[in-house]
C-alpha positions as CSV (number, residue, x, y, z in Angstrom):
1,X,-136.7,17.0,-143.6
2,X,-136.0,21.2,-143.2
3,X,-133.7,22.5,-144.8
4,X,-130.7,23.8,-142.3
5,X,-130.8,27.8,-143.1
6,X,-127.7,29.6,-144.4
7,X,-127.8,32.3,-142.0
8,X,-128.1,31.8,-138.4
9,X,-131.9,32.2,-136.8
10,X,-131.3,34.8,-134.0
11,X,-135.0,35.3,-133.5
12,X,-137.7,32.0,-133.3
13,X,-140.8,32.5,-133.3
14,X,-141.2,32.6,-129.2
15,X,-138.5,35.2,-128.9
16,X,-139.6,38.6,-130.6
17,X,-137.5,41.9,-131.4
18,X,-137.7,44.6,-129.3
19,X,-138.0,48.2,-131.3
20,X,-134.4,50.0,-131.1
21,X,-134.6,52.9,-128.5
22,X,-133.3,55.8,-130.0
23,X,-133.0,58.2,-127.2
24,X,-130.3,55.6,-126.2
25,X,-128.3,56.5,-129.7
26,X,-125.7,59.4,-129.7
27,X,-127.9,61.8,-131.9
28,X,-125.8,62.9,-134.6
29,X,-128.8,64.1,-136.9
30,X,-131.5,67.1,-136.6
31,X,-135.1,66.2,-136.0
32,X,-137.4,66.4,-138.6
33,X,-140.7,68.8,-138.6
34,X,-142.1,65.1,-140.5
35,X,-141.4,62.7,-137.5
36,X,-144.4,63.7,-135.6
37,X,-145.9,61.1,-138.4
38,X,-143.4,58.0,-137.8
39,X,-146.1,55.3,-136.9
40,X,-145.6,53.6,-133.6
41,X,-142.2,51.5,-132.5
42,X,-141.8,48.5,-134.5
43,X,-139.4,47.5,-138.0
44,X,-140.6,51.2,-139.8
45,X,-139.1,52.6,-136.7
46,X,-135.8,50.9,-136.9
47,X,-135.0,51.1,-140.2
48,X,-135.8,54.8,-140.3
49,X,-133.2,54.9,-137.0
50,X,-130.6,52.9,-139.2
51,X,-131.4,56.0,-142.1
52,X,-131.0,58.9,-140.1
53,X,-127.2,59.8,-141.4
54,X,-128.8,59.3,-144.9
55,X,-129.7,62.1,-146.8
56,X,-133.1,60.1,-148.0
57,X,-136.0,62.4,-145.7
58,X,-137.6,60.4,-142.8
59,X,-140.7,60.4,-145.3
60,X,-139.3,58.5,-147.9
61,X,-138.1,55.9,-145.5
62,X,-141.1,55.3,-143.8
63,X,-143.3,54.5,-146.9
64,X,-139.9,52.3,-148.5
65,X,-140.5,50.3,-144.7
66,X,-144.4,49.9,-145.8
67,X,-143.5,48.8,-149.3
68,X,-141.1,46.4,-148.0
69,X,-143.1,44.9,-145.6
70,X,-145.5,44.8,-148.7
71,X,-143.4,43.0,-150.3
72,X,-142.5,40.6,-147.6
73,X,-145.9,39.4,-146.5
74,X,-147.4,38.5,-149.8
75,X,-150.6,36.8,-149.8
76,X,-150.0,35.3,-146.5
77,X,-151.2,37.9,-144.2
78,X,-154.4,39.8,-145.2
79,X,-157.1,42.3,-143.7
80,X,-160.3,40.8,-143.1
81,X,-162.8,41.7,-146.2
82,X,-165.7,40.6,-148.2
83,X,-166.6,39.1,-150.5
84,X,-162.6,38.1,-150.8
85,X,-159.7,39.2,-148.4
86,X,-158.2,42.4,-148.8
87,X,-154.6,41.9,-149.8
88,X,-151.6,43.8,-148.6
89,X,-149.7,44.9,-151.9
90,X,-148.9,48.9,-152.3
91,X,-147.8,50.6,-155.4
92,X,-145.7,54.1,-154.2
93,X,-144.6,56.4,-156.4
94,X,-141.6,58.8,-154.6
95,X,-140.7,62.2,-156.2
96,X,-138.8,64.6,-155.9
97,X,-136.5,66.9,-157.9
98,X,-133.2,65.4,-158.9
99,X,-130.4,65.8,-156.6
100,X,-132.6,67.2,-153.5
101,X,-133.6,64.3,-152.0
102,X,-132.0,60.9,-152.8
103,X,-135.7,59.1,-153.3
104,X,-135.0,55.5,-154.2
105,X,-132.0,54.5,-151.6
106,X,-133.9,53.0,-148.6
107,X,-135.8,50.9,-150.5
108,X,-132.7,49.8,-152.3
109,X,-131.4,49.4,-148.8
110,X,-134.4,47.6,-147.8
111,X,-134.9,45.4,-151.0
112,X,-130.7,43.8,-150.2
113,X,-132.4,43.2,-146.6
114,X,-135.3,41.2,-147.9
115,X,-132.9,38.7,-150.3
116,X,-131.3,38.0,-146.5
117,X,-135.1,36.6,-145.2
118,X,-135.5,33.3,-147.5
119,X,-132.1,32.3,-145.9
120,X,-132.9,33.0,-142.6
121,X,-135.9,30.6,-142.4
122,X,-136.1,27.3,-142.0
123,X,-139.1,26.0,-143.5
124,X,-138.3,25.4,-146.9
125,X,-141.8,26.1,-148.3
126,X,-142.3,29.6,-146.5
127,X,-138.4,30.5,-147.6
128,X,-139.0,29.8,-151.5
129,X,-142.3,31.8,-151.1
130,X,-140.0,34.9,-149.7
131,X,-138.1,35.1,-152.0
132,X,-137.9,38.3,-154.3
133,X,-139.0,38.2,-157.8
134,X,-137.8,41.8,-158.6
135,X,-138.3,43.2,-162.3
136,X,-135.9,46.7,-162.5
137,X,-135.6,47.9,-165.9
138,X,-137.9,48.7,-168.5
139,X,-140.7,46.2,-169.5
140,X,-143.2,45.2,-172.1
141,X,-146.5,44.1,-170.8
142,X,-146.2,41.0,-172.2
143,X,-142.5,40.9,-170.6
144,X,-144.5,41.2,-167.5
145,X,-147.2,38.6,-168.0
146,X,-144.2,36.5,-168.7
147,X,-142.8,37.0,-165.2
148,X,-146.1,36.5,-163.5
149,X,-145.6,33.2,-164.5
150,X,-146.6,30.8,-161.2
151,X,-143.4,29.5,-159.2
152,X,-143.5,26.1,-157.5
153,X,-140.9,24.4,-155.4
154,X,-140.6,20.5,-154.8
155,X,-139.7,19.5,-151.3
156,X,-140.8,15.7,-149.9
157,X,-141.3,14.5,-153.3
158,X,-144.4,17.1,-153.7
159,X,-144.7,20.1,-156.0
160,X,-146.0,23.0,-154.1
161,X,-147.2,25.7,-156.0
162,X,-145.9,29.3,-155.0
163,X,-148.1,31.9,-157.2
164,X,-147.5,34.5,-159.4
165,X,-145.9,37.0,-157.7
166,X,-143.6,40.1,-158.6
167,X,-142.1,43.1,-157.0
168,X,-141.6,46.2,-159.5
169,X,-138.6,48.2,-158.0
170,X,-138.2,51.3,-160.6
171,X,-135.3,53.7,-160.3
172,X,-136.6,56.1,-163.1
173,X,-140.6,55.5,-163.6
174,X,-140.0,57.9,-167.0
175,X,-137.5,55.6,-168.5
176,X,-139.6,52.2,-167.2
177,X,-143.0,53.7,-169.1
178,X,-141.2,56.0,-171.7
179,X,-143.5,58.2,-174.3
180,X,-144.1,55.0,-176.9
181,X,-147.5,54.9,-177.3
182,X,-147.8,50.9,-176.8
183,X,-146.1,51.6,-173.4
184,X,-149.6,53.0,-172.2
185,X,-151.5,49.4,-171.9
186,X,-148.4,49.4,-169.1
187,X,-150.9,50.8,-167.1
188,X,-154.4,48.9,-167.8
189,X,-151.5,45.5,-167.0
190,X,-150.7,47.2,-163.3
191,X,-154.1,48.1,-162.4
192,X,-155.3,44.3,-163.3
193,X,-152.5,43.0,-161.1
194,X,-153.2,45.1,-158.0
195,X,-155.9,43.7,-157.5
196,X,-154.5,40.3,-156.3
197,X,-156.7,38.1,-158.4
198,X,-157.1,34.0,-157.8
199,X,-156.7,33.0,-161.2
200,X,-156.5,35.3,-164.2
201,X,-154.9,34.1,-167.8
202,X,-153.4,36.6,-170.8
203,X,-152.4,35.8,-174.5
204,X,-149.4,36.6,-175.7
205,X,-148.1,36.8,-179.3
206,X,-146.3,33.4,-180.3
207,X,-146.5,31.9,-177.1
208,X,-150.1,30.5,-176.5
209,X,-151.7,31.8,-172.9
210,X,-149.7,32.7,-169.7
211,X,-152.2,31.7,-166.7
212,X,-151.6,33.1,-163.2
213,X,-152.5,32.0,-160.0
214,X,-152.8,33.9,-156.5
215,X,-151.7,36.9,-158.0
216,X,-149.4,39.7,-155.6
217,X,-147.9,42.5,-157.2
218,X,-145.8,45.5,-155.4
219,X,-144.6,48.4,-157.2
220,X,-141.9,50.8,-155.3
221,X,-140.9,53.9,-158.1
222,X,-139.3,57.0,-158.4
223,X,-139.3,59.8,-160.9
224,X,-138.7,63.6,-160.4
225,X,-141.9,66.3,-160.6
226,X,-140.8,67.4,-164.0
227,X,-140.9,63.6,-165.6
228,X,-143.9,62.9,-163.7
229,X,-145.8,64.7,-166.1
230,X,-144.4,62.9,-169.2
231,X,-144.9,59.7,-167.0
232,X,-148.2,59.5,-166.3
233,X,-151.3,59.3,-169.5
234,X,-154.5,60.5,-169.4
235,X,-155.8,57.1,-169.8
236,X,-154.0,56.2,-166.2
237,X,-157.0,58.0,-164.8
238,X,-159.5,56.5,-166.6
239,X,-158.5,52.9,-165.9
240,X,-158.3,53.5,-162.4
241,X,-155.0,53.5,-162.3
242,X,-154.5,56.3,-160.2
243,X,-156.7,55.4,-157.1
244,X,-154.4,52.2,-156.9
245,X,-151.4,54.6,-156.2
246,X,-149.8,56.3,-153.3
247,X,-147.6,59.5,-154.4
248,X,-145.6,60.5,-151.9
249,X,-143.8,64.3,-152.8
250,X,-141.1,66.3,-151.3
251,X,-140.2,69.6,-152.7
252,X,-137.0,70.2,-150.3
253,X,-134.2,68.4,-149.0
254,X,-134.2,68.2,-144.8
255,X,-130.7,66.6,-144.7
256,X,-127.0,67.7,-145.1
257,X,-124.4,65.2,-145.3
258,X,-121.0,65.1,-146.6
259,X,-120.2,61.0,-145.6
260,X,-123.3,59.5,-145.4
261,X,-123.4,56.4,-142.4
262,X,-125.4,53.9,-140.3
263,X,-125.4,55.3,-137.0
264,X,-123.3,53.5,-134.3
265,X,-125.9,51.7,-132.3
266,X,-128.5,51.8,-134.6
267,X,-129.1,48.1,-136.4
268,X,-127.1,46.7,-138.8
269,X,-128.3,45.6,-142.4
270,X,-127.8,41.6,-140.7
271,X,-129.9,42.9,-137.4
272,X,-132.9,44.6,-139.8
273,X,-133.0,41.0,-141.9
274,X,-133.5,39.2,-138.5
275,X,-136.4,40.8,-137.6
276,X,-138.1,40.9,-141.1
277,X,-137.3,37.1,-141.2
278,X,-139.4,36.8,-137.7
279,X,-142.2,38.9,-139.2
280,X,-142.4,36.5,-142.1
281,X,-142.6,34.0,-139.8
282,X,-145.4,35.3,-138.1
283,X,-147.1,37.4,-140.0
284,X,-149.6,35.3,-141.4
285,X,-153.2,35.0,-141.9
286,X,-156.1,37.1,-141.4
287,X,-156.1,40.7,-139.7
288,X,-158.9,42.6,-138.3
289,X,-159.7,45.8,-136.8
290,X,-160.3,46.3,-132.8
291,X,-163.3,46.9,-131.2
292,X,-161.8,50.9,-131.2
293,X,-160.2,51.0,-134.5
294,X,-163.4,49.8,-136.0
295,X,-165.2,52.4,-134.3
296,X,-163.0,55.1,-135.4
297,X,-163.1,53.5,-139.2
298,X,-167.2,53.7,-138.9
299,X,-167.6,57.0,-137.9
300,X,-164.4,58.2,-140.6
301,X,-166.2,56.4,-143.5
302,X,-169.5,58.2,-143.8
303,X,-167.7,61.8,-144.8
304,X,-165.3,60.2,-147.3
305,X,-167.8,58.4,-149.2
306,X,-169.9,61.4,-149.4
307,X,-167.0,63.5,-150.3
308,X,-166.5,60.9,-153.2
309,X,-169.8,61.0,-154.7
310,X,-170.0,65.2,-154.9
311,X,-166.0,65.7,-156.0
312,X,-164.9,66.9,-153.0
313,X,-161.9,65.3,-152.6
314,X,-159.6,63.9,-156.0
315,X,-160.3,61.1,-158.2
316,X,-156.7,59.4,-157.2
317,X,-158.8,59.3,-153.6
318,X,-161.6,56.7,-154.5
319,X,-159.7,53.9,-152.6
320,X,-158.1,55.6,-149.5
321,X,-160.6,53.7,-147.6
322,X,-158.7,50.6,-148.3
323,X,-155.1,52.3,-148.9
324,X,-155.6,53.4,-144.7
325,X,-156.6,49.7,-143.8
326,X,-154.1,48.0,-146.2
327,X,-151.3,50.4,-144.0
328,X,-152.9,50.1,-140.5
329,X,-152.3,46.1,-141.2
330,X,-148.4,46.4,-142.3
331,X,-148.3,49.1,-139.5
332,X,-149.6,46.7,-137.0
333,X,-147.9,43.7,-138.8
334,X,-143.9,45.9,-138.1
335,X,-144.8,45.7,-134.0
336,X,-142.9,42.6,-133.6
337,X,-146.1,41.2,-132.1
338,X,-148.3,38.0,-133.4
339,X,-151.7,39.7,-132.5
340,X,-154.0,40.1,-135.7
341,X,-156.1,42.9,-134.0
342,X,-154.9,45.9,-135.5
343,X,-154.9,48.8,-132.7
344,X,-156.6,52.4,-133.2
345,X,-152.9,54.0,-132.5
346,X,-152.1,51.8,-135.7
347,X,-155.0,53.0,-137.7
348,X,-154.8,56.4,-136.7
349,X,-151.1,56.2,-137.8
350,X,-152.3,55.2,-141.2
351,X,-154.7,57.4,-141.6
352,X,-152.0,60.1,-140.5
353,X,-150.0,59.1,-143.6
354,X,-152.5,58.6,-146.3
355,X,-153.8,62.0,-145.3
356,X,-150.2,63.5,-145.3
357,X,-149.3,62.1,-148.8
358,X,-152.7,63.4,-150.2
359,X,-151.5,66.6,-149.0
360,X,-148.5,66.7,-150.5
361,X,-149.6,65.8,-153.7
362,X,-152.5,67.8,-154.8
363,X,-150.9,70.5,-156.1
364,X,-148.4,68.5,-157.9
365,X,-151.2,66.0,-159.4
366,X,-152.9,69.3,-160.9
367,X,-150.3,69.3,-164.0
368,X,-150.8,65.6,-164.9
369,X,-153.7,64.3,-166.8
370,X,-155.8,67.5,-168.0
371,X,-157.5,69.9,-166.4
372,X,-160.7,68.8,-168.8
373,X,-160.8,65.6,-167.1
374,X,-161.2,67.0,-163.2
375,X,-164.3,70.0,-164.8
376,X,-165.9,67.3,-166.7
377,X,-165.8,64.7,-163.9
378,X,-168.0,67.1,-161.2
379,X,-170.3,68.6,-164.7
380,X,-170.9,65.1,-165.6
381,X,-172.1,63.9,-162.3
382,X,-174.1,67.2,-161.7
383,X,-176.0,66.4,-165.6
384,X,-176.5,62.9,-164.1
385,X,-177.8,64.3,-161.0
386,X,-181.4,65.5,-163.1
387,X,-181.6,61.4,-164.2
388,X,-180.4,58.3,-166.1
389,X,-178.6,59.4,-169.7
390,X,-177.3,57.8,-172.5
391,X,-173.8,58.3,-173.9
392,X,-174.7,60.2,-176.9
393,X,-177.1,62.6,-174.7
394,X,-174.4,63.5,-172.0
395,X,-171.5,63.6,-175.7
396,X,-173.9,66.1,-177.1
397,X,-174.1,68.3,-173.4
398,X,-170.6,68.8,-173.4
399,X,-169.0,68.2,-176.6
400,X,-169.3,72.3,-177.1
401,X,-166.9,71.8,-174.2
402,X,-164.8,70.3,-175.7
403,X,-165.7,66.5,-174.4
404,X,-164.3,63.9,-176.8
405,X,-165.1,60.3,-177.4
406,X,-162.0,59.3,-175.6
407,X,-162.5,61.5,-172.8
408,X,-166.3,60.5,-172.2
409,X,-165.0,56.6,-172.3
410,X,-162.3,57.2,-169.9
411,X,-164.4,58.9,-167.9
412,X,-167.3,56.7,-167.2
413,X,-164.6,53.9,-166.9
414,X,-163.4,55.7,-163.8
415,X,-166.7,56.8,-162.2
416,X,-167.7,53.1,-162.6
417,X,-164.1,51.9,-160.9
418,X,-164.9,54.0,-158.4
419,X,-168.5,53.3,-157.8
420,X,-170.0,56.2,-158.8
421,X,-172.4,55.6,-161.5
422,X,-174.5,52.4,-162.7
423,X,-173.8,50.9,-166.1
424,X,-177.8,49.8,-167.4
425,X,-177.9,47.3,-170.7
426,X,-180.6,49.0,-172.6
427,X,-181.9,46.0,-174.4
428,X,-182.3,44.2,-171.1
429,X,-182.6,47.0,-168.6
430,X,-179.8,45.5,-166.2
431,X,-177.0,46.5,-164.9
432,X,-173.5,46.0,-166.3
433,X,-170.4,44.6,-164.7
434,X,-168.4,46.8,-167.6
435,X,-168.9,49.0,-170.0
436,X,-169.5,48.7,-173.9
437,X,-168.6,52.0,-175.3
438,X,-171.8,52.2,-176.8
439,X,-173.9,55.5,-178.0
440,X,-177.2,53.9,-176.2
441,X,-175.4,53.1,-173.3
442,X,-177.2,54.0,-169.7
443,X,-175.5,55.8,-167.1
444,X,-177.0,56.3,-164.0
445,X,-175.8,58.0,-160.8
446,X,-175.7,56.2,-158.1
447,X,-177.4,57.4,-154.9
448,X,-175.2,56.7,-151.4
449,X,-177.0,55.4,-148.7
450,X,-176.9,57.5,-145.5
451,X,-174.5,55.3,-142.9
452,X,-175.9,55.3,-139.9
453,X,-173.1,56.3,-137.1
């Protein structure tokens, strides 16, 4: 027998929202130079509407939408991917300096709006999976395993197991990670978790083994320019941390307002909780590209993998191939719409954004890290460029430079996350899932095949 919800069901599954028009809202606000990249009509599009008396820039709100939808969807909607589906989970970093731009209050907004969903729907099972399991203040990594703990819920005399899943919602992403030097493994723990893993266990110190099952993990944080620098390790880049992320920066405020409100018109907290709970309702299952979209993906692909493999573009780029489709799905997914083909105006719309934030960023990203790490990263793949070396031959090129131990670990554990070099055993001549750290160690570029248009 369902469970009756708490909250009256204003949308089942045959009726869909339709997007808030706002040309039919008294406009109270300024346009923003930023709206030409507000994807198309759909839940972004309404709660940015709802935001517009609130200082928080248009930016901000659109990528607190994604990471709420993020959130909302969990494992049960995915984008079509081998060898296993691609999973919908975004880690977003917002900053901006303190006082300029209010950078965590729509997805505060957003994350009251998302406890409303589970008591909206009616099947007991999908409710209990909706639910938010929300970790705000600072955290150990074995605080963390602890919380990845798999949920379950008995309903007909069965126990149906939910998975291990957690949103990380951080106010302050310098006080969460702090300067301790333990606090680093922080970051090796979130860049296991992103990737959504089936089953994956941890030991913990006094309490035996936490095992975890159908892993999703979300991560929303904020932290000014200034603390970002504190925030954020050298050994972030090196564990791939940093291609798992989306920073999205904002030197200036755009808005002005003494009394900040919901404009009249515009949908309520109650209204934007309604139409999550019918895209949780709906948004399940697998997601693919259109016949057009595809296209467009095919023909985009060939330039950014080659841009990849010669440093062009930043090492925090090696996965904005899947960052674009992740967002193109969660774009699609907002439309109020039960179609799994995502459109090209959604994937150009993702593309739009991923390109924007990567804009934004670069000069900020410059201070973080060390410079050493971005010269030896292009030297390094130019020395590999002449053939296969072994760790102690490419230590001895540039330790003159400067090139540490530490540094030459990191960075081969980063051109490997990224796919850009081949890990050889040298005992058995085969290649290595991960490395060793080992002075014989072979690593070998390796060489991108041309993708045929």
């Amino acid at each position: 027998m369902k469970n009756k919800p708490k909250i009256p069901r204003k949308y089942p599954l045959s009726k869909p929202p339709k997007p808030c028009d706002e040309s039919k809202i008294v406009q109270l606000w300024k346009p923003e130079e930023w709206d030409v990249n507000i994807p198309v009509k759909g839940f972004i599009t309404d709660l940015v509407l709802t935001m517009r008396l609130v200082e928080t820039p248009t930016k901000f709100t659109v990528w607190s939408a994604l990471v709420g939808l993020s959130m909302l969807v969990g494992r049960d909607a995915y984008y079509r991917w081998a060898p296993d589906a691609l999973f919908l989970n975004l880690y977003v970093w917002i900053i901006a300096p303190p006082r300029i731009c209010p950078k965590s209050t729509s997805i505060h907004v957003l994350e009251k709006i998302l406890r409303m969903v589970p008591d909206i729907i009616m099947d007991p099972v999908l409710s209990a999976r909706k639910k938010l399991n929300s970790v705000h203040s600072k955290a150990t990594p074995e605080h963390l395993y602890d919380r990845m703990v798999p949920g379950e819920i008995t309903t007909q005399g069965k126990k149906i197991e939910l998975g291990s899943k957690m949103s990380l919602v951080i106010s302050e992403l310098a006080t969460f990670f702090g300067k301790q030097k333990y606090n680093e493994g922080l970051f090796s723990v979130l860049t296991n978790f992103y990737d959504c893993l089936k089953d994956d266990d941890e030991g913990t110190r006094g309490k035996g083994v936490n095992f975890m099952k159908d892993m999703y993990v979300t991560m929303f944080g904020a932290t000014t320019p200034a603390d970002l620098l504190d925030t954020i390790p050298q050994i972030a880049f090196g564990s791939g941390f940093m291609s798992r992320l989306n920073i999205i920066y904002q030197a200036t405020g755009t808005r002005d307002y003494v009394h900040p409100s919901f404009p009249v018109g515009a949908p309520t907290m109650d209204e934007l909780g309604q139409r999550l709970a019918w895209i949780a309702e709906n948004a399940q299952g697998e997601y693919y590209l259109s016949k057009e979209a595809y296209v467009a993906f095919r023909n985009w692909y060939p330039k950014f993998k080659a841009d990849l493999n010669t440093g062009k573009i930043g090492i925090g780029e090696a996965r904005k191939d899947t960052n674009i489709l992740k967002i193109a799905t969660l774009i699609q997914i907002s439309q109020y719409t039960r179609t799994k083909e995502i459109s090209l105006e959604s994937f150009n719309a993702a593309k739009t954004l991923v390109y924007d934030s990567v804009k934004d960023t670069a000069d900020l990203l410059m201070g973080v890290g060390t410079s050493d790490f971005y010269k030896f990263i292009l030297k390094m793949k130019e020395f590999l460029q002449d053939g296969q070396k072994t760790r102690k031959q490419i230590l001895n090129k540039f330790q003159k430079e400067g090139m540490t131990i530490e540094t030459l670990n990191q960075l081969v554990a980063h051109l490997a996350q990224a796919g850009d070099i081949s890990i050889i055993d040298p005992k058995t001549k085969k290649e290595r899932q991960t490395s060793h750290e080992e002075r014989d160690e072979i690593i070998k570029l390796k060489v991108t095949k041309e993708v045929k248009k």
